[in-house]
Backbone as CSV, one residue per row, in Angstrom:
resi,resn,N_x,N_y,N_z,CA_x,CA_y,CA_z,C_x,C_y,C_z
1,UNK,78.078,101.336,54.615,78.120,102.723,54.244,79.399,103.354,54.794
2,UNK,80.150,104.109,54.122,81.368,104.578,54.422,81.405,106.389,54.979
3,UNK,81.308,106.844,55.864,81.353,107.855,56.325,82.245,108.183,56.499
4,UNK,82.896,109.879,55.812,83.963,110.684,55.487,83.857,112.011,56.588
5,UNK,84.623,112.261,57.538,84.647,113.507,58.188,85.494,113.946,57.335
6,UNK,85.906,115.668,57.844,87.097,116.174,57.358,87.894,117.107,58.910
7,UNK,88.054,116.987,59.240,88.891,117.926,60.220,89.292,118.729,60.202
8,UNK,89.383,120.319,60.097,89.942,121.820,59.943,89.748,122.229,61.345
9,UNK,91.226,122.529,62.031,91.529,122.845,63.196,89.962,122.690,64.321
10,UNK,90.066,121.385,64.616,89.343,120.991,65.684,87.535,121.007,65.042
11,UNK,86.946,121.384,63.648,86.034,121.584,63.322,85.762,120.115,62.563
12,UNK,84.762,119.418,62.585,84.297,117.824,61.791,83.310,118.536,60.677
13,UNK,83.564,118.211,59.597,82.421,118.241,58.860,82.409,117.439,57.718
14,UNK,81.412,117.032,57.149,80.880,116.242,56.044,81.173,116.602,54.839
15,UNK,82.111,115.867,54.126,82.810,116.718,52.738,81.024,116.083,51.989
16,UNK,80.855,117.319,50.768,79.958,117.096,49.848,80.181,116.130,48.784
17,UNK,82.004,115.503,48.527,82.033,114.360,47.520,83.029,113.067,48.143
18,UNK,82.960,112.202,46.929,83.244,111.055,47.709,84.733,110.963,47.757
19,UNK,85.321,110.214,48.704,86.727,109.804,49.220,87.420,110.017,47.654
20,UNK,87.731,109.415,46.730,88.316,109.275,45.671,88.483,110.483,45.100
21,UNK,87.518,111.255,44.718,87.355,112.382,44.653,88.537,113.855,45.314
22,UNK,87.816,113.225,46.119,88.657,114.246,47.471,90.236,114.093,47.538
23,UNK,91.106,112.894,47.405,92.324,112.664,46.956,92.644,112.999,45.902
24,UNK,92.024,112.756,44.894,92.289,113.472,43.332,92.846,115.109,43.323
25,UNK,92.131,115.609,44.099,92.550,117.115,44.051,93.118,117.334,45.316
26,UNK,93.789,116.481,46.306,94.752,117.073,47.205,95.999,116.715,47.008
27,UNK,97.062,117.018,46.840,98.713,116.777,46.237,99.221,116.100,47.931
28,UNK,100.113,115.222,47.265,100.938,114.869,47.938,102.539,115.351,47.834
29,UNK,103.496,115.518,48.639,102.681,115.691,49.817,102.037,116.687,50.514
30,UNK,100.678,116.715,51.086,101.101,116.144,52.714,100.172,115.125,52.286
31,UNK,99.356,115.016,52.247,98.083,114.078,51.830,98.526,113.028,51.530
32,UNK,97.648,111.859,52.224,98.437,110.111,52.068,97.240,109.458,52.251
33,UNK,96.653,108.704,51.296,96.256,107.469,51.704,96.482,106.603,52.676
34,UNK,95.686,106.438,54.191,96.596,105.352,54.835,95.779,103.732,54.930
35,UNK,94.509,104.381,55.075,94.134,103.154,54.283,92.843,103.563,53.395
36,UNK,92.205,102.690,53.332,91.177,103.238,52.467,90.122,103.631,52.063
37,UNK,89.728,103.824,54.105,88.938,104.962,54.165,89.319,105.805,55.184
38,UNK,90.482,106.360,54.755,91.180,107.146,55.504,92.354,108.177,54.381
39,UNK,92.365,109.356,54.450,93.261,110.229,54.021,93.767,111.261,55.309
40,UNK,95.245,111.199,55.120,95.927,112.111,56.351,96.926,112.973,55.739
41,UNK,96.563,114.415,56.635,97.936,115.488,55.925,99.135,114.631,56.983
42,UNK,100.080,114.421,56.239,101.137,114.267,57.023,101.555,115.185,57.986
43,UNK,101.616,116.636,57.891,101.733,117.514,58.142,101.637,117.702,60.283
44,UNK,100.413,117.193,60.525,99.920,116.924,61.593,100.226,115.481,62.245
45,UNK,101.189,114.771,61.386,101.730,113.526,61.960,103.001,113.361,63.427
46,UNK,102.660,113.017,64.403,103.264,113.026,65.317,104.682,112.007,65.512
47,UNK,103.748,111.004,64.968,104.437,109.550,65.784,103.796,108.432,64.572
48,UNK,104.417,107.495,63.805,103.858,106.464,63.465,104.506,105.447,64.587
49,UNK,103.133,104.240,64.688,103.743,103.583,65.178,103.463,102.476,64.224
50,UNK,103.235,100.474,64.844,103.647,99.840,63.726,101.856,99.660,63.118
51,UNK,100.850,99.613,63.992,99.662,100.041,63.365,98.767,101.285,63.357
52,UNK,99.423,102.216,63.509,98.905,103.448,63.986,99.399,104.298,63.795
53,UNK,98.712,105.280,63.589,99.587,107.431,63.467,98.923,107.547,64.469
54,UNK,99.705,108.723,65.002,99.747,109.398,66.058,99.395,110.950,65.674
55,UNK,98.575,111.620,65.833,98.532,113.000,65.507,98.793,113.775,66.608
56,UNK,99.325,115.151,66.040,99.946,116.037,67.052,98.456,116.476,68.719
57,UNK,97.460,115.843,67.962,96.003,116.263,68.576,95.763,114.794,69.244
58,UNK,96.738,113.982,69.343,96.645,112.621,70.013,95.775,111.696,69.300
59,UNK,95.027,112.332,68.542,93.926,111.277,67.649,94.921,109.902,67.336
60,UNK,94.716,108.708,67.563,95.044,107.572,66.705,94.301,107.328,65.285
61,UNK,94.780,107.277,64.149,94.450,106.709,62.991,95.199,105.637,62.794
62,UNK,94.097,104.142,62.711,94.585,103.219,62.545,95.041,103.434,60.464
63,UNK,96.663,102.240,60.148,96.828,101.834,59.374,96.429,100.708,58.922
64,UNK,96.101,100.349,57.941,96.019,98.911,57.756,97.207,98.186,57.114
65,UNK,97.499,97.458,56.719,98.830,96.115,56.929,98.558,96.566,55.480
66,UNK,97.797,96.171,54.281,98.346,97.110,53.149,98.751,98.083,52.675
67,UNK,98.789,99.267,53.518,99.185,100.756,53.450,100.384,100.651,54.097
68,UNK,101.088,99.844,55.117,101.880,100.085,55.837,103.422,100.912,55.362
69,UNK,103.999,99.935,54.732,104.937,99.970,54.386,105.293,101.469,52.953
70,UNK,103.971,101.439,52.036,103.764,102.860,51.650,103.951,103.977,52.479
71,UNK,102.939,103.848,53.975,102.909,104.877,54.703,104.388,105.246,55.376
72,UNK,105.107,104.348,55.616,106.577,104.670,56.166,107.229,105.513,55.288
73,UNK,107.495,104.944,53.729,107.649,105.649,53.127,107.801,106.926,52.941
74,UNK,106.287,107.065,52.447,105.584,108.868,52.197,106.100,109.605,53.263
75,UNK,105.757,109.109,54.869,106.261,109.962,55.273,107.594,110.281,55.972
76,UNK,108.756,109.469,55.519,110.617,109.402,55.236,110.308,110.597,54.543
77,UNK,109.433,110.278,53.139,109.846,110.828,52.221,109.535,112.827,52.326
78,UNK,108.116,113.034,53.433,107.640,114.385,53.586,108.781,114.906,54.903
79,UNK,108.921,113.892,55.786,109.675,114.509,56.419,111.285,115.305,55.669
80,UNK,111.580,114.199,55.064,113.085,114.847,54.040,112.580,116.301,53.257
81,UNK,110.942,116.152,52.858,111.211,117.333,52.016,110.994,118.596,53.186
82,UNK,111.019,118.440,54.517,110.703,119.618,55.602,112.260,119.832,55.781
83,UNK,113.368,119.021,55.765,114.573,119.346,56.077,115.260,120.802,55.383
């Protein structure tokens, strides 16, 4: 069974639809798939490291080895669009 929090400034709660769903209607960026049961605003990204984000709230979110190299990416690519 796959259990979805959502995080809004320090608050957890239980989205009412499923993961797929929930990406469909959030734009990237900030929003990234990192793996695949996981969605992250970039926005709140601290630090990637080579299996892991770092959030500004210290949380670790692991990556997985198929997202990786996407995830570098996306976020080259969100950071350039903050410049």
């Amino acid at each position: 069974m796959l259990k979805i929090a959502i995080c809004d400034n320090e608050t957890l709660r239980a989205p009412s639809e499923p993961l797929l769903s929930l990406e469909s209607q959030l734009s990237f960026p900030p929003f990234f798939r990192c793996r695949n049961s996981s969605l992250v605003n970039l926005s709140y990204v601290k630090h990637l490291r080579q299996t892991e984000i770092l959030l500004h709230n210290e949380t670790l979110l692991p990556v997985s080895s198929a997202y990786w190299e996407r995830t570098k990416i996306s976020f080259a690519k969100f950071i350039g669009t903050m410049l």
